[in-house]
N, C-alpha and C positions, 0 to 999 in steps of 0.2 A: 543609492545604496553603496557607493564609491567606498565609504570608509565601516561597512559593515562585515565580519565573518562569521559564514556559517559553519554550524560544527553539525554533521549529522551520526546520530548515535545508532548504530548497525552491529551492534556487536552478541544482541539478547541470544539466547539456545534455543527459545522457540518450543519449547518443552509443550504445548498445548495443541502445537501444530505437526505431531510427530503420529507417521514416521515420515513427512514431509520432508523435516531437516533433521532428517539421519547424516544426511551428507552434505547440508548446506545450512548456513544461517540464513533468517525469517527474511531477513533483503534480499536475499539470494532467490528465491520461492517467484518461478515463472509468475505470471500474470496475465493473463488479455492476449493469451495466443504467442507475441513476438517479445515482450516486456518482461524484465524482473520488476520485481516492487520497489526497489530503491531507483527504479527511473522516473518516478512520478514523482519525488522527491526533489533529483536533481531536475529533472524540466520543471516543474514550479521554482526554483532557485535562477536558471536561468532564463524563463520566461518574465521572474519580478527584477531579473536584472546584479541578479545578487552573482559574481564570478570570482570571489574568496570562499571556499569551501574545504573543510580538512573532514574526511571521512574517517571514524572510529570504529573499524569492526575486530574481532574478537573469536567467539569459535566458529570454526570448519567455516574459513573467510578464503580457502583459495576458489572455488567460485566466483563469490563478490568482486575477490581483488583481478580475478580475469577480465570479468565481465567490464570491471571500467578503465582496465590498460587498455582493451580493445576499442571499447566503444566511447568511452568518454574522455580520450586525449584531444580533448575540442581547443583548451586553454592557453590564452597567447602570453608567456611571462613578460616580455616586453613590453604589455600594456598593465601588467600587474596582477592576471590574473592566475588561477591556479587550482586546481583539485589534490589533495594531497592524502594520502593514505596514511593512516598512523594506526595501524596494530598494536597494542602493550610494550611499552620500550622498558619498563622498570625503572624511570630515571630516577623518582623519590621510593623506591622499596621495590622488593621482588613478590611481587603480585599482580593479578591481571585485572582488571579492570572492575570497579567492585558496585558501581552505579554509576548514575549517570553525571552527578556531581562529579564524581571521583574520576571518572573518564577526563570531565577539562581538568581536574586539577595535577593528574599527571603529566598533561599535554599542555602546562601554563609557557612552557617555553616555546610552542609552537603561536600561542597567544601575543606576549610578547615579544617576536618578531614582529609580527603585523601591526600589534597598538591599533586595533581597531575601536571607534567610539562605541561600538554597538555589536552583540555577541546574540547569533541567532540559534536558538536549538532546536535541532530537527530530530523524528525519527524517520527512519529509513523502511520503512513497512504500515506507513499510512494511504491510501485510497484518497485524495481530496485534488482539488487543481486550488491552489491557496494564491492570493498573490500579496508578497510580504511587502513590497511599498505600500500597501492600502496598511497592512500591519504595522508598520514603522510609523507612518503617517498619526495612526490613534495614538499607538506610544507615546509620539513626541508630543501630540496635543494635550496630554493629559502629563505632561511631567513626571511620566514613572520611569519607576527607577527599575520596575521591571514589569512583563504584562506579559499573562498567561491566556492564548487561545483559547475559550470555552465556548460550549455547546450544547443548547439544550437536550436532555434525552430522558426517554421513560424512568420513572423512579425503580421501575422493577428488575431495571439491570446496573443501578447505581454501584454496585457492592465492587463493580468491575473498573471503578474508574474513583481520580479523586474530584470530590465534590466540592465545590466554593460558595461562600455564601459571600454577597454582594451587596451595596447600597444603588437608590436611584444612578448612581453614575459609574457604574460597573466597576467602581475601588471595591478592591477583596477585604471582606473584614472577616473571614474563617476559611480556612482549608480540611476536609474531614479527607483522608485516605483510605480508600475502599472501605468506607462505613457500612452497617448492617441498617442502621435507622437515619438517614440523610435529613438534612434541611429542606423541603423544596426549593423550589426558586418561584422567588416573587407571591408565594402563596398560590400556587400552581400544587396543589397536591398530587397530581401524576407526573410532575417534571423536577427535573434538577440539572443545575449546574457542571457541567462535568469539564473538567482541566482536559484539554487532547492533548496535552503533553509535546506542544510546542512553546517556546518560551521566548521572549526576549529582552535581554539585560542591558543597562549600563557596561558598561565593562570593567569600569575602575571599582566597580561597588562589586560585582559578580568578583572580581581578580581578589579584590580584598575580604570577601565572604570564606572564599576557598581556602585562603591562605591560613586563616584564623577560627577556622571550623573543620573537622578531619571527619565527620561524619559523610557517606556515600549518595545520597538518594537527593533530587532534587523536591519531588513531591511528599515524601516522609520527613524529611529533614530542612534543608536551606529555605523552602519557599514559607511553609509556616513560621516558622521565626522570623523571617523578613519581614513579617506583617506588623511586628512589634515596633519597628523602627523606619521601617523604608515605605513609598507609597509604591504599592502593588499592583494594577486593575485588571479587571478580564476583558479581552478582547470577545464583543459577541460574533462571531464569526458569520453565522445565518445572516442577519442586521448585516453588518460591515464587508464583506466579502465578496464581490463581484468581479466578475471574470467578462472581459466584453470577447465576444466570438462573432464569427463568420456563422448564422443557420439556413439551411435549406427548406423550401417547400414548395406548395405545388399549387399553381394557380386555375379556374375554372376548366381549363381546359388540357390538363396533365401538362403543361409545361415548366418545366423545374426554374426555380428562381431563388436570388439568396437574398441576405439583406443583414445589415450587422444589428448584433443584441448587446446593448448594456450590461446585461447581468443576466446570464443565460440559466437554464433552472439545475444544471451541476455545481453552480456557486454554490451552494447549500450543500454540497453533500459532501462527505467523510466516513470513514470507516478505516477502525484500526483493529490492522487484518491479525489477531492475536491468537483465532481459534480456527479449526477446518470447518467449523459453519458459518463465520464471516468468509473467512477464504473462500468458500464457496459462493456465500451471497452474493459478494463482492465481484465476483467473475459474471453470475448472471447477470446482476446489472448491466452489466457490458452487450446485453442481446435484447433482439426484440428491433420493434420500427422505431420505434423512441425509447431508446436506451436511459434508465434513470442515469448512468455515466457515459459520455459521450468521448469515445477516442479520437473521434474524427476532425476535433476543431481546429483550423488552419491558421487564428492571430493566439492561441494557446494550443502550442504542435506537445505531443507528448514525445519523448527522442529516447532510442536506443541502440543498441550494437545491432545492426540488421545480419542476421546470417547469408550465406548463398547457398540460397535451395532456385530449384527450377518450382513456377509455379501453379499454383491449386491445379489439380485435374477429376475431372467426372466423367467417369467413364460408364457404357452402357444406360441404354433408352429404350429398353422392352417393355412398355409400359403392357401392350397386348397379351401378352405371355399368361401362358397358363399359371407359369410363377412368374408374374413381376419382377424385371431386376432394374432397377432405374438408381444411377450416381446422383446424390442432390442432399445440398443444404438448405437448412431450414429456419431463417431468425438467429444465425448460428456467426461467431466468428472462427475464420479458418485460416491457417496459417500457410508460407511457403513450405513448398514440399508433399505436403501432403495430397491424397489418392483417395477418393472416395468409390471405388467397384463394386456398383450396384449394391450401395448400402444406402442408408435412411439416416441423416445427422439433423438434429432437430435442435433448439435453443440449446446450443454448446460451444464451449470454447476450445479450439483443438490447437494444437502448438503444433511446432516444425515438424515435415515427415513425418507423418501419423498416416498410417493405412489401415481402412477401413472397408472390408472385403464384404462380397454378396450376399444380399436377404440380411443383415445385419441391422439394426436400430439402435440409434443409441440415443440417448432424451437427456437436458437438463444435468450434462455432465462436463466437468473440465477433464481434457487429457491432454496429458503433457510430454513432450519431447518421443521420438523414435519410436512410439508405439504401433502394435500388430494388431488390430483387432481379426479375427476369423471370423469364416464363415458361418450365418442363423445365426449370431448372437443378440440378444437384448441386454441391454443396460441401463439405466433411468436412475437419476438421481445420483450419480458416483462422481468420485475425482479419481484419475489413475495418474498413476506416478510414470518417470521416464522409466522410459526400456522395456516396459510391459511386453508381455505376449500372449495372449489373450486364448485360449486354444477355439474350436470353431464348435457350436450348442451352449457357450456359457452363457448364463444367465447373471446378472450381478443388478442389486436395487429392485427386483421382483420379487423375492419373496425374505424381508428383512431379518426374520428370525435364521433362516437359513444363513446367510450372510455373516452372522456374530459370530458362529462356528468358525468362522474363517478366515475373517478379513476384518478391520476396523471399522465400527459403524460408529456416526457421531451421536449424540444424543437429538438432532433432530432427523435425523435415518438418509444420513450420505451415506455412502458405503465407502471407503478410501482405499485403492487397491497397488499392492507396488511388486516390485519384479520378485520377493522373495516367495510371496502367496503362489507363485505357481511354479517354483522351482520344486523339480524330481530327484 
């Protein structure tokens, strides 16, 4: 991957995820307790080996660009390697970034510098552990000039995604852009092809697309036409993608033992976290004995800026009490910092410093950053935003109609709650 760079595109508003990213763009958006989303990005880039990286973000990016001054200055220039942040510089016009095309073609000079043989597109708010030598690998063997990640997925969320239509040997021979009536795939009528909107080009053919085409979109614009002229394919990602890890289990008599996997069962998975009911899926996954996403794997490490908090504490074990007060998690990830005082945290994902006070419950919820919960609270089913403060009998995800009155409910009944919902 010597002579490959990546460009990840981190710049969207995130308009679906609001009020999420009131103050931050979609990469910025915690994850998994300690993580932003753009970390799963960069550790698959440095897990496939990929150390040329130039990050393009865009609005409300002083989070993003903190998050990886701190955390991600890993990069040795001596050996050639480098993360580079590149905000909108205006160098061909005064305007900000108008796609995802138009994002490198602003940034052609940051390209050649490098003259890299091979130009990888990432986004910066996808869910998957990917590894792009196995990607570069099909590329090469198929002589394209460019090849798009796809993905099989239900036809009844196609309208969300672009859709490709393929030959026996995964050459693209149509691209439909969030269609209403898709192609299936393969004569599969409940499945389709879907682009995840990673990509990777040639370079001298991408460089000279850009040059020669002023339109912005890579999925609306550059990639359909490329079909006309250049050979294109889809990479099947399910099929092709495997991740080898370190798994644990337990042999006859509970004693724990590991053993390495070829292709562990999160090589199949992805999710592009676009709405707050993926956001939130995307986070459960992360709980449970056998988590569908697994953050624990040690020859695929996920890596990010670690805070310094003192850690997890549980406090109180009255389990006999006429009112039970017992601290304790439950199928849950919990973050440093955080205080559980005789509350009830059940498949949840809680972030740095979060306290979580007596006779409390809270189920199937992500909370993020410097929250208060009080005392007798229930909560089920919500995401709460940082700084929360929660007062002590609130009920939140118990009774949903109540909830709309108040607070942002998704359409599959998360309740979303942030620090202005209970500002006096």
């Amino acid at each position: 991957m010597k002579h490959t760079l990546a460009v990840i595109m981190a710049g969207g508003k995130g308009k679906r995820l609001m009020p999420l990213t009131k103050d931050r763009s979609k990469p910025a958006i915690p994850f998994g307790g300690i993580y932003l989303l753009i970390d799963l990005t960069l550790s698959n880039c440095i897990n496939s080996e990929v150390y040329k990286i130039i990050v393009l973000p865009q609005y409300k990016s002083q989070t993003l660009m903190q998050h990886l001054e701190e955390g991600w200055n890993i990069f040795s220039r001596d050996l050639g390697h480098y993360l580079k942040i590149a905000p909108p510089q205006m160098m061909i016009g005064e305007k900000w970034y108008q796609g995802t095309a138009d994002s490198i073609r602003q940034n052609v000079h940051l390209v050649e510098q490098e003259s890299p043989d091979h130009m990888l597109i990432l986004s910066g708010d996808h869910v998957c552990k990917m590894d792009y030598k196995r990607f570069k690998d099909f590329h090469e063997s198929c002589d394209a000039d460019a090849t798009i990640a796809a993905m099989e997925l239900d036809k009844d969320i196609a309208s969300q995604y672009g859709i490709l239509e393929v030959n026996n040997q995964f050459q693209v021979l149509g691209f439909q852009e969030k269609p209403q009536n898709p192609k299936c795939f393969h004569g599969d009528n409940d499945h389709v092809l879907v682009s995840m909107g990673i990509y990777l080009f040639k370079t001298h053919i991408l460089m000279d697309l850009l040059k020669n085409d002023d339109r912005s979109d890579f999925g609306r614009h550059i990639l359909p036409d490329m079909l006309k002229k250049f050979k294109v394919m889809a990479y099947p990602y399910r099929k092709e993608n495997k991740i080898k890890d370190i798994v644990y289990f337990f042999g006859d008599e509970g004693e724990r033992q590991e053993g390495i996997i070829e292709s562990i069962r999160d090589s199949e998975y992805w999710r592009d976290v676009g709405s707050l009911d993926s956001y939130w899926n995307a986070n459960m996954d992360l709980t449970g004995v056998d988590p569908h996403f697994n953050l624990y794997g040690q020859l695929w490490p996920i890596r990010t800026f670690q805070r310094q908090y003192p850690p997890v504490k549980t406090v109180f074990a009255q389990e006999s009490n006429p009112k039970p007060r017992v601290g304790k998690a439950i199928d849950s990830l919990v973050a440093h910092g955080s205080i559980l005082s005789g509350s009830t945290v059940r498949n949840c994902v809680l972030s740095y410093n979060v306290f979580v006070q007596s006779w409390s419950i809270v189920e199937e919820s992500v909370v993020m950053e410097n929250v208060n919960i009080g005392r007798h609270c229930k909560i089920k089913k919500a995401i709460i935003s940082e700084g929360v403060k929660i007062p002590p009998y609130t009920e939140i995800g118990v009774k949903p109609q109540k909830d709309r009155k108040r607070f942002t409910v998704t359409p599959r009944g998360i309740t979303v709650v942030t620090k202005e919902n209970f500002q006096t």
